[in-house]
N, C-alpha and C positions, 0 to 999 in steps of 0.2 A: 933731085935725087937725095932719096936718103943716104947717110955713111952709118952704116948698121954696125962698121968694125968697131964704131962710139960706144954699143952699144956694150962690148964686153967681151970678155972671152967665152961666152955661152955662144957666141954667133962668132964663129971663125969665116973669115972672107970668103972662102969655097961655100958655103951655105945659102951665101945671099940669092941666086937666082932660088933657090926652093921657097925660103921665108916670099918671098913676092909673088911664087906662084901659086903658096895657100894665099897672104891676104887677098890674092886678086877672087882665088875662087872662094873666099869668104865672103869677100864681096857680091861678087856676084850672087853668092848663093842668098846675101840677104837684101838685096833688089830684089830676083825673086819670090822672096817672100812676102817683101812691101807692095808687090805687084798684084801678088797673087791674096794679101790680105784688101788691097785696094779694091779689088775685082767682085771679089766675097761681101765686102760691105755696101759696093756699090751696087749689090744682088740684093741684099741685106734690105737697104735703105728703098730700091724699088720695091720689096715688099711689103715693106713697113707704110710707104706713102699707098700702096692701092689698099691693104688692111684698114687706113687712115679714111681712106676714101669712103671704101665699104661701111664701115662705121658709121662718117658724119652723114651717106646715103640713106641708110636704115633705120639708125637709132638717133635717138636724143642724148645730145650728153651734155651735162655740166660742171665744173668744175665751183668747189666751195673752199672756204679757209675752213680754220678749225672752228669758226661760232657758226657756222653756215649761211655768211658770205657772198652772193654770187661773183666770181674772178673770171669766170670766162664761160661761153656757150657757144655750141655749135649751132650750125643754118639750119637744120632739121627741129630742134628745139624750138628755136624763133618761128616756123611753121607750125609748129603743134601748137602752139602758145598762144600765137598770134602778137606776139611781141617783138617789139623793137631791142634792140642789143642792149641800148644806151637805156628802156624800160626794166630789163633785165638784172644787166649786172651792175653789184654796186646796192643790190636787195636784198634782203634773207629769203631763201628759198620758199620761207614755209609761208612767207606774206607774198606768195604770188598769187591772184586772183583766181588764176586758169587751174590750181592745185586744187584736190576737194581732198581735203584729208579728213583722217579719221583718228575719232579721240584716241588718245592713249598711246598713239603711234611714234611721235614726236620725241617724246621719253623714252620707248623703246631704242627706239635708231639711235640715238643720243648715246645709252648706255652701252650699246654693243663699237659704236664706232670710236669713242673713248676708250674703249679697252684694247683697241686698233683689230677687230674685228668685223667682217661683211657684212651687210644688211641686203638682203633678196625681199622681195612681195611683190605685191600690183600695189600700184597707185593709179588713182582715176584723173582725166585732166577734162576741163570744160573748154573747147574750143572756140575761137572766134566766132564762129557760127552758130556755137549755141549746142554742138555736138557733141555729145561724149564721146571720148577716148581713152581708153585702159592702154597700160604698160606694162611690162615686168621690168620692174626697175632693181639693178645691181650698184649698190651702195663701198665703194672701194678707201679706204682710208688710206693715206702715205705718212707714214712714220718719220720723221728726222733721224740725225745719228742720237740725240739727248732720246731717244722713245715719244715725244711727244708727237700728236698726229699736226701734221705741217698743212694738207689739205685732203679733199675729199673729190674724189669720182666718180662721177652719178653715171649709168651706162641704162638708158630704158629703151626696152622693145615693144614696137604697138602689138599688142594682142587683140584691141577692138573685135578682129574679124574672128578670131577664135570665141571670144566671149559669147560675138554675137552668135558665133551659129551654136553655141550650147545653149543659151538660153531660150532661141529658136527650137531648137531640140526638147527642151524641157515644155515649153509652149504646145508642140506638137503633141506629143503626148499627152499632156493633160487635156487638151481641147479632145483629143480624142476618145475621153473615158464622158465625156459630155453626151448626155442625152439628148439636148439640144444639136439642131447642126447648125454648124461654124462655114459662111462660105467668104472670103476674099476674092474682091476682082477689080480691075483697073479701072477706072474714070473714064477713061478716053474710049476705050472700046470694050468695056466692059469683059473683058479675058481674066477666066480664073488664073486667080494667084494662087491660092488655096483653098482644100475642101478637107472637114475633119471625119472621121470615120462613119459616121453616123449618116454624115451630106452623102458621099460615095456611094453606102449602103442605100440610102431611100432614092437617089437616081441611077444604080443598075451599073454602077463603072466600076464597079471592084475589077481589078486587074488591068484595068486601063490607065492609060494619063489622061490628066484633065486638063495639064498644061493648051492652050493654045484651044482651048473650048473656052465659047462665048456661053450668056443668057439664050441666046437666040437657039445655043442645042437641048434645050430644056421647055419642051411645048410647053406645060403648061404654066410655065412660068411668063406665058409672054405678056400680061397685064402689067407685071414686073417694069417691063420694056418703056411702056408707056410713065412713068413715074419721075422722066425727064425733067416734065418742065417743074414738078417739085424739089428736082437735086439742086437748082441755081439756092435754094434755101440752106441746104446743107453748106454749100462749098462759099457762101457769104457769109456762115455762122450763125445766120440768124433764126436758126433749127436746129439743134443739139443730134438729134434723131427724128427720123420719121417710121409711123407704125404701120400695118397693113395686114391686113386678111386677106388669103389667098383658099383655092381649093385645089389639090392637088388631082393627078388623076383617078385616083382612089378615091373623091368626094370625100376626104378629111380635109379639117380648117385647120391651115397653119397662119400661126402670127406671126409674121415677118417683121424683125423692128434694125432699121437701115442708118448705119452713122459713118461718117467720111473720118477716118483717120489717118493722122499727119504725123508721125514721131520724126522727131527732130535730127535734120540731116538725111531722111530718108522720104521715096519718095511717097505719094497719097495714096491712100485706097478705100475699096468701100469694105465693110464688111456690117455682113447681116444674117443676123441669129433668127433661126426658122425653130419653133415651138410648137411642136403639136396639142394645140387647144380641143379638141374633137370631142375627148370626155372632159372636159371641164365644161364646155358647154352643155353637153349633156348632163351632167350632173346639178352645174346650175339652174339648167329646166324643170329639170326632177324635184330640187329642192323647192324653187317658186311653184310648181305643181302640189306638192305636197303642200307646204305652207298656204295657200289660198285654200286648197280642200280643207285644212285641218280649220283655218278661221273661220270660214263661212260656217263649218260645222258647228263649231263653239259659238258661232255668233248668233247662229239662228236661235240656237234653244235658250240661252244668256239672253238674248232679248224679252222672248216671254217670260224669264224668269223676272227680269226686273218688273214686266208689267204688273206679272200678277203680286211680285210684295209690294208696289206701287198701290195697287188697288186694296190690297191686306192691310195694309197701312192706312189707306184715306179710309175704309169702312170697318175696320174689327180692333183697331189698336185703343179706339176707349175701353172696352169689354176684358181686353190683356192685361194681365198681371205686368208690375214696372219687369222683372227679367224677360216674359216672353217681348216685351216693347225693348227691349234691350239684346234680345236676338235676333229680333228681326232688322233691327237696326245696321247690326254688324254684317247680315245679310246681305241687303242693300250697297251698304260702302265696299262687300267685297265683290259684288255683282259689277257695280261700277269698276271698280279696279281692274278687273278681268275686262270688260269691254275696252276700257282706255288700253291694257295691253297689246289685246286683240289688233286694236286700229293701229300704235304705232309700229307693229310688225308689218302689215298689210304695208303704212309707208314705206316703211323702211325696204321692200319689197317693189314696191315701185320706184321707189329713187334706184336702186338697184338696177332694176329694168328699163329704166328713161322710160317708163311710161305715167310718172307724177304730171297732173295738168297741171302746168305754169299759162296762165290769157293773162299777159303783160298787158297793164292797163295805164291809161295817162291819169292819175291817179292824186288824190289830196291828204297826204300823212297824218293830217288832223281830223278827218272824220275815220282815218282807219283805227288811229287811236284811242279816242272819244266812244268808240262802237266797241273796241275790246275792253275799256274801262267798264261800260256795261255789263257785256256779258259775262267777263269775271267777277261782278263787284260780288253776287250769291254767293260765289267761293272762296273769295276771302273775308267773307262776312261770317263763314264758317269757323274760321282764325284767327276772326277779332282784328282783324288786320283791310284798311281803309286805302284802296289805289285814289292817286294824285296824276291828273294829267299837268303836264310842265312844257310851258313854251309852245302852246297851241292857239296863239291867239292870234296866227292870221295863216291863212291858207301857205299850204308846203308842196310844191307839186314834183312828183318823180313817176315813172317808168316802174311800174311793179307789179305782181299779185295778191291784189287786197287778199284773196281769200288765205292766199300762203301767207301773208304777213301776218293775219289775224290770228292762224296756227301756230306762228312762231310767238309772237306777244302773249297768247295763252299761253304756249310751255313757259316760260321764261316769268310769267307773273303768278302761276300757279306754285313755281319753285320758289318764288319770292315770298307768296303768303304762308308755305307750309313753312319754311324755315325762319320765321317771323315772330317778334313775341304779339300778344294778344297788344292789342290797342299802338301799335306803329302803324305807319302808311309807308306805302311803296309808290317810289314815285316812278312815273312812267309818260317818256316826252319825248321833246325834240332838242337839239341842239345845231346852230346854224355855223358849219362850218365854210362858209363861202360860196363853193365850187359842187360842196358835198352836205349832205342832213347827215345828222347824226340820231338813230333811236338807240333808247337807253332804256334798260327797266332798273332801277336800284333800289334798294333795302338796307335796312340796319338791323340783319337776322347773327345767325350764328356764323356766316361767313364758311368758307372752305377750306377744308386744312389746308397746310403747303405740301404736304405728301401725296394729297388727292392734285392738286392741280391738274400738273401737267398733262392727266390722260382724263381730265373730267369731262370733256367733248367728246371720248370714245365710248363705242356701243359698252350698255349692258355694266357701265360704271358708274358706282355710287359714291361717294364718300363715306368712308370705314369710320362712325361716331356714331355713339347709341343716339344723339336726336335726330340723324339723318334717319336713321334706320325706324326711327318708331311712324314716321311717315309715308314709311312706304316710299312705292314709284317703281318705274320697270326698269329704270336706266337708258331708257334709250330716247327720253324725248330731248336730251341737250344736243345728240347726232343727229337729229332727226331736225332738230333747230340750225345745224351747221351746213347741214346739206341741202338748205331752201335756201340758206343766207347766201352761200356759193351760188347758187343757182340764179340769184343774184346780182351777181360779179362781186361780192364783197365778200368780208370775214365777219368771223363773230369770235369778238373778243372780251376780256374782263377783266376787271380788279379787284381783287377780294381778302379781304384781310380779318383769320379768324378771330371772332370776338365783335367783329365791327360791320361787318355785312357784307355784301358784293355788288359788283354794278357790273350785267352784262351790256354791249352795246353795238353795234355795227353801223357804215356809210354806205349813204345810198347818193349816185350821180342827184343831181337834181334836174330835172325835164328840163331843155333847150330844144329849138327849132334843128339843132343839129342830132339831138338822141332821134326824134321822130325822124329826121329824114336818113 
């Protein structure tokens, strides 16, 4: 017991039972409040742990010092990540693998979280699997009492699925401003996934779904069906895409071109872009139509015309003044000129149409070449310029088209003699590469510029230098050279260096008991 009369004469002994019945209800009154603050916190604190929960459920979070650190990481990070705790922390953030950052960003976040300020955006992360993953990451700075930031709190949201369905979004629409149609459908039972407006429109389902529709509700597409046993091609790689023509019920030609795609984390499908070809066939009928009429036309009478300055020439050119022998002259050479045009359009028209004859023959490269040294020597005798056959001194055997070969060796030594000075030779041979021949024609003319190169195999291109040009030519017998070489199996390629000449050349298999069978 206390003796409160100690206390003074402020507390006279008749007082004492009241002074104990406030402390007692002071007391009490602040138990209850330690009860009742105990109650509030322990309310408090269960919120705070299922908040805690929600968080490390959803989001990624990390915890950085002020260099950016890793100090700590939640389980949902290690799952995005695909990292280990101990791979984690104890790193700098921005040397994590799984980050794909982007320039300039680094210095951004840097200046704003030094001023102890938030940092918001997406960042992208590459997943164990190879998946991408977007977030909207919130960037949180903690201050000390000195103002300096002490560490840093990283809160990110996966937005993946939103990303993805915008850019789905954005996909959809654009495919469907597409004149081509866009079809999607599954591997396993072929069920559209997707058809773009176009698709809909030419199979009659506008207003319907096409979900949970196969190839099979598509009659005429059922040739489609059949094309099985060429998907094992696709779905090994070892076929990038496969093409096909179809006729619709409307007897138009669509070109169907079929490729299995795989994006990462997602699963496979086919998709295949339908092309209506209908007038472009047509049209390239039209044009090989026209073209054969317009040659045959020009060829016919271009024929007689060369006979008769042929025969004007061998009976009346002593009796001619040196100019009228001088215009009939340039007569003749453009007579010829026009015929050689004539013909390499007609080729180039048949290589167009796969109806060039190629009769692959078991064949001996040194009497093909031997035989086109002949028949060009007249024409570059014209040029003061002397062909050299090289490395034909024993039989070469390959798999070819003498006659096509002999086409290609004239263009390619005719090119060599115009562009030649008077009294050089072109040499024109073989080279024994093992497995493979090598024919060459080479010169030491005026060479190709480097600006012409690269499209000097393409139609109707010449090299831009007044000595090319004072020689004429149509341009089109170096294509016309590339697409017999193809034809083939091989390239046609060159070296050429202006001022010092050029050497075109390609490989041919050389004949085995294995080519023939």
């Amino acid at each position: 017991m206390f003796d409160l009369s100690a206390v003074g004469r402020a507390f006279p002994a008749s007082t004492t039972p009241l002074a104990l019945l406030g402390l007692a209800l002071l007391a009490a009154s602040l138990v209850i409040v330690l009860m009742r603050s105990k109650h509030r916190f322990g309310i408090l604190h269960g919120q705070m742990e299922r908040y805690r929960a929600a968080v490390n459920e959803h989001c990624m979070v990390n915890i950085t010092d002020a260099s950016g650190m890793i100090t700590d990481v939640n389980d949902r990070f290690l799952q995005v990540t695909g990292l280990t705790r101990d791979e984690a922390v104890g790193k700098h953030v921005q040397d994590l693998p799984a980050l794909l950052n982007e320039p300039g960003r680094t210095e951004q976040i840097k200046s704003l979280v030094c001023a102890g300020k938030s940092w918001s955006g997406e960042t992208a992360w590459r997943q164990s699997g190879g998946k991408l993953c977007w977030t909207h990451s919130t960037l949180m700075p903690v201050v000390n009492r000195r103002g300096n930031v002490a560490e840093i709190f990283a809160i990110r949201t996966d937005i993946t699925a939103v990303k993805m369905a915008d850019a789905e979004t954005q996909l959809r629409a654009t495919l469907d401003l597409l004149q081509d149609e866009v079809w999607m459908f599954s591997p396993g039972d072929l069920r559209f996934i997707y058809l773009n407006r176009k698709a809909i429109t030419r199979l009659g389902w506008e207003g319907q779904c096409y979900e949970g529709r196969t190839l099979a509700d598509v009659g005429w597409m059922a040739d489609l069906r059949h094309v099985g046993r060429d998907l094992h091609r696709l779905n090994s790689g070892e076929e990038s895409a496969l093409t096909y023509e179809l006729q619709d019920r409307e007897d138009r030609t669509l070109e169907i071109t079929l490729q299995l795609v795989a994006p990462a984390g997602n699963p496979a499908r086919y998709v295949a872009v339908l092309r209506d070809i209908t007038e472009r066939q047509a049209a390239a009928r039209a044009k090989s139509q026209f073209v054969a009429m317009v040659s045959h036309e020009l060829r016919t009478p271009l024929t007689s015309i060369k006979g008769g300055l042929g025969l004007l020439t061998m009976t009346a050119a002593a009796e001619m003044s040196e100019r009228s022998r001088s215009i009939l002259t340039i007569a003749q050479r453009n007579t010829d000129r026009l015929i050689v045009l004539i013909n390499d359009i007609l080729d180039l028209e048949k290589i167009d149409a796969g109806m060039m004859d190629f009769r692959m023959e078991h064949t001996d490269l040194t009497g093909v070449i031997r035989e086109a040294i002949e028949m060009n020597g007249g024409y570059g005798a014209q040029f003061g310029v002397q062909f050299l056959g090289v490395g034909l001194d024993r039989p070469v055997m390959v798999d070819c088209s003498p006659e096509r070969l002999l086409q290609v060796l004239t263009n390619l030594m005719s090119n060599a003699a115009k562009f030649s000075k008077p009294g050089d030779a072109v040499q024109v041979g073989l080279t024994d590469l093992g497995s493979k021949i090598r024919i060459f024609v080479k010169d030491h003319g005026a060479g190709i510029p480097l600006e012409a190169q690269p499209r000097i195999l393409e139609r109707f291109t010449q090299a831009d230098s007044s000595d090319r040009r004072k020689v004429g030519g149509s341009g089109l017998g170096l294509s016309i050279v590339k697409a017999i070489v193809e034809r083939h199996g091989a390239e046609i390629r060159f070296d050429s260096r202006p001022g010092q000449g050029s050497e075109f050349y390609f490989d041919l298999e050389r004949h085995s008991a294995r080519n023939v069978a």
